[in-house]
MIVO-918411 format. One line per 5 residues: number of its first residue (from 1); for each residue x, y, z of C-alpha. Coordinates in steps of 0.5 Angstrom, whole numbers, plus 2048, in hexadecimal, padded with zeros to 3 digits. Last residue first. Layout:
N
NUM	X:Y:Z ~ ...
END
This chain:
431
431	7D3:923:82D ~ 7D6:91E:832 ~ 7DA:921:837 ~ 7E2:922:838 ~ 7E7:920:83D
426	7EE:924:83E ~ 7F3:923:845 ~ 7F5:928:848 ~ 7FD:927:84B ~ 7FE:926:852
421	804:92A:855 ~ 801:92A:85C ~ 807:92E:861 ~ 803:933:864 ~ 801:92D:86A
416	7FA:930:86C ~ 7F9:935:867 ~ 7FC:932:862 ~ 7F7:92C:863 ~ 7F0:92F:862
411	7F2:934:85D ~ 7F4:92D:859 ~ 7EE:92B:85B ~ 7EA:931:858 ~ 7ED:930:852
406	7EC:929:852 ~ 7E5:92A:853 ~ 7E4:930:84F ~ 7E8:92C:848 ~ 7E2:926:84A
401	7DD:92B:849 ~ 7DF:92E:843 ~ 7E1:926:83F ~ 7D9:924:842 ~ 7D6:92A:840
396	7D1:928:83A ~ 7CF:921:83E ~ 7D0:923:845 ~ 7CC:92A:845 ~ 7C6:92A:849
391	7C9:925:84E ~ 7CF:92A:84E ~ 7CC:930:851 ~ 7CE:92E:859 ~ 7D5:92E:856
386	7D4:935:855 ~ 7D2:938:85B ~ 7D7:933:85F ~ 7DC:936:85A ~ 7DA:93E:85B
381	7DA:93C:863 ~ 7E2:939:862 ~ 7E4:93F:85E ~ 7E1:944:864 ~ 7E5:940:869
376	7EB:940:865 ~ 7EB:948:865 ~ 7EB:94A:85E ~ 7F1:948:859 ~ 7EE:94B:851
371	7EF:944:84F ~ 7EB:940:855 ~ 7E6:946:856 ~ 7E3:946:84E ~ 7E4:93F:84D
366	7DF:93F:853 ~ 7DA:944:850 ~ 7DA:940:849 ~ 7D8:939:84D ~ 7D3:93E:850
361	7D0:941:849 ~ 7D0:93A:845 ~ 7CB:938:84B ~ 7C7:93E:84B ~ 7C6:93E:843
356	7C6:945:841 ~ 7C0:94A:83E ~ 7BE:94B:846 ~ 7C0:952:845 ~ 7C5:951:84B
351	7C8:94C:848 ~ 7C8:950:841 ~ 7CC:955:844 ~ 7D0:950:848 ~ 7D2:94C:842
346	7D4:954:83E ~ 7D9:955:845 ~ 7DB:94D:844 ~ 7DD:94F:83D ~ 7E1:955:83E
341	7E5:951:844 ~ 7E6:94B:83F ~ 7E9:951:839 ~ 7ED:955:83E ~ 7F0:950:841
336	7F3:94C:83B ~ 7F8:948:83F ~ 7F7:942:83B ~ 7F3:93E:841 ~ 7EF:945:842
331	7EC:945:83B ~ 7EC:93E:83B ~ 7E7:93D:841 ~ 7E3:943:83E ~ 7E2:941:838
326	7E0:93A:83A ~ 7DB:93D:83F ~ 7D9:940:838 ~ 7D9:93A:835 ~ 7D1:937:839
321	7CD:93D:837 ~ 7CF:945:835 ~ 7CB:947:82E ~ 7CD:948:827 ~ 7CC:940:826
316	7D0:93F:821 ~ 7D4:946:820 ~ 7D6:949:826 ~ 7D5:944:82A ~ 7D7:93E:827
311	7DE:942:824 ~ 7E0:943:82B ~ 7DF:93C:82D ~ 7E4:93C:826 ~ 7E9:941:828
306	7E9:93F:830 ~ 7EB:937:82D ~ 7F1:93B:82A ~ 7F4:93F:830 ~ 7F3:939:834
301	7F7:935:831 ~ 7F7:930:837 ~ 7F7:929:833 ~ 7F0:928:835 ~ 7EE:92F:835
296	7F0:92F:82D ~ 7EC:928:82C ~ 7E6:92B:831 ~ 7E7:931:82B ~ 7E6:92C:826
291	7E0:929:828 ~ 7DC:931:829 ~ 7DE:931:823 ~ 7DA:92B:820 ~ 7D5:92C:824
286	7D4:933:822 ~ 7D5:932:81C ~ 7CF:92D:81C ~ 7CA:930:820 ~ 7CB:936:81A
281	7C9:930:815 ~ 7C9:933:80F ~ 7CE:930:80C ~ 7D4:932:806 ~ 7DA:936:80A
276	7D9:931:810 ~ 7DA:92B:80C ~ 7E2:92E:80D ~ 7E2:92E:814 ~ 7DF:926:813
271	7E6:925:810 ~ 7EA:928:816 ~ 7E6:924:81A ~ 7E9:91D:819 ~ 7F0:91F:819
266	7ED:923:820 ~ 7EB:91C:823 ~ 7F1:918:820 ~ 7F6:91D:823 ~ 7F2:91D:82A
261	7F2:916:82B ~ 7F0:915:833 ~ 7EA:910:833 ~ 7E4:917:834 ~ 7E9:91B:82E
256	7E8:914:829 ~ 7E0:915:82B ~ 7E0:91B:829 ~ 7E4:91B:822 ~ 7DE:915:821
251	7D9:919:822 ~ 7DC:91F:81D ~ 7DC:919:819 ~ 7D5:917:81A ~ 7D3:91E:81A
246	7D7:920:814 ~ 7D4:919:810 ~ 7CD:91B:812 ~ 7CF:922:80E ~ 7D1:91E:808
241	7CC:918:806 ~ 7D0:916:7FF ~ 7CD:910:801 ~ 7D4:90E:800 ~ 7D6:912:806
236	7D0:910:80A ~ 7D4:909:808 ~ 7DB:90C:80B ~ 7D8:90F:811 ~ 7D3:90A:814
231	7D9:904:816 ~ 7DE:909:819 ~ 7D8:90C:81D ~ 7D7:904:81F ~ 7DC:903:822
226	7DE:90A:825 ~ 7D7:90A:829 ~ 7DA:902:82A ~ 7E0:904:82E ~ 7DD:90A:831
221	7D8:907:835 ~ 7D6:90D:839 ~ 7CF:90C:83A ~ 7CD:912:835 ~ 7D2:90F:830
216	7D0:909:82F ~ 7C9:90B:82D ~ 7CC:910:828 ~ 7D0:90A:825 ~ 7CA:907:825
211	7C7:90D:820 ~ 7CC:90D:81C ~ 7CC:905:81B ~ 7C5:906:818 ~ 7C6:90C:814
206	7CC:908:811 ~ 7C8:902:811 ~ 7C1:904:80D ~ 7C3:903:805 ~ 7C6:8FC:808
201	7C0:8FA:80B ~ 7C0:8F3:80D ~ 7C7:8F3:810 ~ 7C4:8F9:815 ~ 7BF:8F3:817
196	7C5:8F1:81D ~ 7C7:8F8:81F ~ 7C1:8FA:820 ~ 7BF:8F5:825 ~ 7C7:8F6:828
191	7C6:8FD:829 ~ 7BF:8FD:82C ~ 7C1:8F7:832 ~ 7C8:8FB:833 ~ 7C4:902:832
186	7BD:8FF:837 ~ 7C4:8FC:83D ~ 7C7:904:83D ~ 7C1:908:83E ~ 7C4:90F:83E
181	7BE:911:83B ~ 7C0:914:834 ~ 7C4:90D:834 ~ 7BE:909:834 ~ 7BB:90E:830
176	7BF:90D:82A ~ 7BE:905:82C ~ 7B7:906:82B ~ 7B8:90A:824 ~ 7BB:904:821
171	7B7:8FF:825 ~ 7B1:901:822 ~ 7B5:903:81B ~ 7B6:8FB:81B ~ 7AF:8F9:81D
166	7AC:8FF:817 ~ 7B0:8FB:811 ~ 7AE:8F4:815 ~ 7A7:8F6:815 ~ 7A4:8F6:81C
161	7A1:8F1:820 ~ 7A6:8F0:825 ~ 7A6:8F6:826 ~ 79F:8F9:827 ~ 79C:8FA:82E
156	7A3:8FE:82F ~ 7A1:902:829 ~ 79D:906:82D ~ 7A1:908:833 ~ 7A6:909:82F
151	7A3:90F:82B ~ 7A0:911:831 ~ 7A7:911:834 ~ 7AA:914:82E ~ 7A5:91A:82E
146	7A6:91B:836 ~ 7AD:91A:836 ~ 7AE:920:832 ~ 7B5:921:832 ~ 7B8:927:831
141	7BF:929:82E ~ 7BB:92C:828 ~ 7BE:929:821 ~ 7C1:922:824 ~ 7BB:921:828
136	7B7:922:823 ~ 7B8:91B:821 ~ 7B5:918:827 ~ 7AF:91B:825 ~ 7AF:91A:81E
131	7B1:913:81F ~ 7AC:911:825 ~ 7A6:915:821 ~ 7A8:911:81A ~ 7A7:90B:81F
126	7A1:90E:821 ~ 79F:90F:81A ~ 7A0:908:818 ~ 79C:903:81D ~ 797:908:81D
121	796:906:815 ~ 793:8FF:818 ~ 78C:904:819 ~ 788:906:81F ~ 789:90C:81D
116	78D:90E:816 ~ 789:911:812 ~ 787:917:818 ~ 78F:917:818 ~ 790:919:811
111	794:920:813 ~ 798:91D:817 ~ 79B:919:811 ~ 79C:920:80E ~ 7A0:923:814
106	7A5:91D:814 ~ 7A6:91E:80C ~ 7A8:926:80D ~ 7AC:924:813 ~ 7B0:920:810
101	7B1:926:80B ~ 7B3:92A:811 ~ 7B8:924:813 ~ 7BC:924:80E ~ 7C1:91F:811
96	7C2:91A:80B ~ 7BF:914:80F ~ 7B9:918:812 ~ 7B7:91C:80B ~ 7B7:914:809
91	7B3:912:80E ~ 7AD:917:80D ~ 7AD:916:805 ~ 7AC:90E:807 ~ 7A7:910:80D
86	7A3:915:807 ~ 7A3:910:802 ~ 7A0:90B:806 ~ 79A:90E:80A ~ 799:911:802
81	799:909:800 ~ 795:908:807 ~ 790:90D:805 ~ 78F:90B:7FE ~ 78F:904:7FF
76	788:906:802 ~ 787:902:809 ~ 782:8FD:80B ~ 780:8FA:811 ~ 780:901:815
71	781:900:81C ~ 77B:902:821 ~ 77C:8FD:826 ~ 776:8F9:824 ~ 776:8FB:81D
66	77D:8F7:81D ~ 77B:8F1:820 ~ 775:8F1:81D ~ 779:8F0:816 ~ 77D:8EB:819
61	777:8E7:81B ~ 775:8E7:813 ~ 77C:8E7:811 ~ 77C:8E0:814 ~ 780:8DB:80D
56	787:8DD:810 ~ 785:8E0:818 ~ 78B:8DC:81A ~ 78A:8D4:81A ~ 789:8D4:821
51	787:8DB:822 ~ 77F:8DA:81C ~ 77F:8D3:821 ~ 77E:8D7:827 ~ 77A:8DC:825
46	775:8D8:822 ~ 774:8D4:828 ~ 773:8DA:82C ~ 76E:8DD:828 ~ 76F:8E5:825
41	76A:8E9:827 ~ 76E:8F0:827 ~ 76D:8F1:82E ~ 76D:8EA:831 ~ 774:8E9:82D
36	776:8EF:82F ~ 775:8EE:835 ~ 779:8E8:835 ~ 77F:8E9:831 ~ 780:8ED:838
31	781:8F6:839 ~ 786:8F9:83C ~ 786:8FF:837 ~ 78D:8FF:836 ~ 78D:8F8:835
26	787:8F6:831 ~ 789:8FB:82D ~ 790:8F9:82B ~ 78D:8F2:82A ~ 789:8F4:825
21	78C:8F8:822 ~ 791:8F3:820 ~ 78B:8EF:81E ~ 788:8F5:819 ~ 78F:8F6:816
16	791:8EF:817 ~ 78B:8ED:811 ~ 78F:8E8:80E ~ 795:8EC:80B ~ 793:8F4:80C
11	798:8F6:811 ~ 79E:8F4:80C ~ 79C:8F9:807 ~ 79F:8FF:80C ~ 7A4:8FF:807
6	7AA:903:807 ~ 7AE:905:801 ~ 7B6:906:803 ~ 7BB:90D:801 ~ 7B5:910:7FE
1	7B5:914:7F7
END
């Protein structure tokens, strides 16, 4: 049973399937109503009097049209009920987070292409290209910009002839990506067009208002990211959609750190540490983990933030990444030196195998020299070698990053004056 059935019956009203294609050809192929008048004799006078009153009463000018540009004239109500059928299931699986099972319904679609060329329905398979592929971004933390930007480039032609259901997931998705490029005019654009028709399907809000949220977020805009998190997580809740309720939850947990309330984020991830014990989501429990060890960092509970970091390691990811410059930062700040020291040994091993990132691994040899006190002119080359990495890393490692920064200018102004006393200051990343 699907959350919401879509129709691509919408297309087939008055002949716009073949007229909307038309268009599109014309287009694309640079080719004028002229040449294939000429081509596929049709009178100009005709043609003329057929598009004042709409084509309604000229199938025979549509239909040679359509021949001319190779687009089917008609479709079996099969093909588009299964086309239908398949992108209702697909989205369904999207909205509740089964990814795999979305996949599944997104495969069969592809499979039906050769029925689907030159047809209307191209319309909603590259839509369902455009939600697969930025949904995907949640499960692999890859973005595939090539599958997006060619779903884009087709549906572009296409939007303000699209069904009011297929026009809303446009926007929808188009303001997740907006927010994936860091492009903040297209996520306020995005945002409020999707905000706008949200009303007219309620069945589809929640996820709707979960993934503007998402979209704010990635510009900064954390006051409207908590605003509509906070109006997605109840009604996901009583869609009985648990697990993208731990991730809007969790969103939100983030969102309070990034405005400065760490009780009410950790009061909001101590629930989903519960959800923990009944997903399957291994990106889930780490985010999720990784969310509360920043909360313990931010109020300098380095021992406990160590734990959890340690416990992404060992037994989520089972392989050093990102939280193991964490581990070796709270290690040393907890005076932990055997345990930070053991790490960064292990670190360099993989380095030099080259089965460790060389940007994480140089922030990882500067904390290495500035809390085991080497010569300052060595800490200060290790920083210039680590702060030349950043750009690569910003958005995962921002909280890191700015540590290094004020533990490196407070070096910095120790050794000139001996007197500096300033406290470090903790932020933390979107995860």
């Amino acid at each position: 049973m699907t959350i919401y059935e879509f129709s691509s019956n919408f297309y087939y009203q008055n002949r716009a399937d073949v007229l909307v294609m038309v268009e599109y050809l014309k287009k694309v192929n640079a080719i004028t109503q002229k040449d294939i008048n000429e081509e596929a004799s049709i009178p100009k006078s005709n043609f003329r009097r057929a598009q004042q009153k709409n084509f309604e009463g000229y199938d025979e000018i549509v239909d040679k049209m359509a021949h001319h540009l190779h687009i089917p004239i008609t479709t079996p109500k099969s093909v588009i009920a299964n086309l239908d059928e398949n992108f209702s299931q697909f989205y369904t699986c999207v909205c509740f987070s089964k990814f795999k099972e979305a996949e599944v319904f997104y495969l069969k679609m592809h499979q039906q292409f050769d029925n689907y060329q030159n047809s209307i329905l191209l319309v909603p398979l590259h839509l369902a290209q455009l939600i697969y592929h930025i949904t995907e971004v949640n499960y692999t933390n890859q973005v595939n910009h090539t599958k997006i930007g060619e779903a884009i480039q087709f549906l572009k032609h296409f939007v303000d002839k699209l069904s009011n259901e297929h026009r809303f997931l446009y926007y929808e998705y188009m303001a997740a990506y907006a927010g994936i490029m860091k492009d903040q005019e297209k996520v306020i654009h995005y945002a409020r067009l999707t905000v706008y028709l949200a009303a007219n399907y309620p069945e589809l809000e929640p996820t709707a208002n979960y993934h503007v949220s998402f979209a704010y977020s990635l510009i900064s805009d954390f006051i409207n990211a908590l605003i509509y998190a906070n109006k997605a997580l109840p009604k996901l809740e009583e869609q009985l959609n648990y697990t993208k309720a731990v991730f809007c939850r969790m969103n939100i947990a983030t969102f309070y750190k990034k405005l400065g309330n760490v009780d009410e984020a950790k009061r909001m991830l101590k629930k989903n540490l519960i959800y923990l014990n009944f997903n399957d989501i291994p990106r889930l429990d780490r985010v999720t983990y990784l969310n509360y060890a920043d909360c313990c960092l931010m109020e300098q509970q380095y021992t406990e933030a160590l734990k959890y970091y340690t416990r992404i390691i060992d037994q989520i990811i089972k392989r050093h990444d990102y939280e193991s410059i964490m581990m070796v930062y709270c290690a040393y700040q907890s005076n932990q030196f055997d345990v930070a020291n053991a790490v960064v040994h292990t670190l360099k091993g993989l380095h030099e195998d080259e089965k460790y990132n060389d940007e994480y691994f140089k922030l990882v040899l500067f904390f290495e020299a500035a809390f085991t006190k080497q010569p300052h002119d060595v800490i200060e080359k290790r920083f210039i070698e680590a702060e030349s990495k950043f750009q690569g890393y910003k958005y995962r490692g921002q909280t890191i990053q700015e540590l290094a920064i004020q533990l490196f200018t407070q070096m910095n102004n120790k050794k000139a004056s001996k007197t500096s006393k300033s406290p470090l200051t903790d932020d933390i990343f979107l995860a």
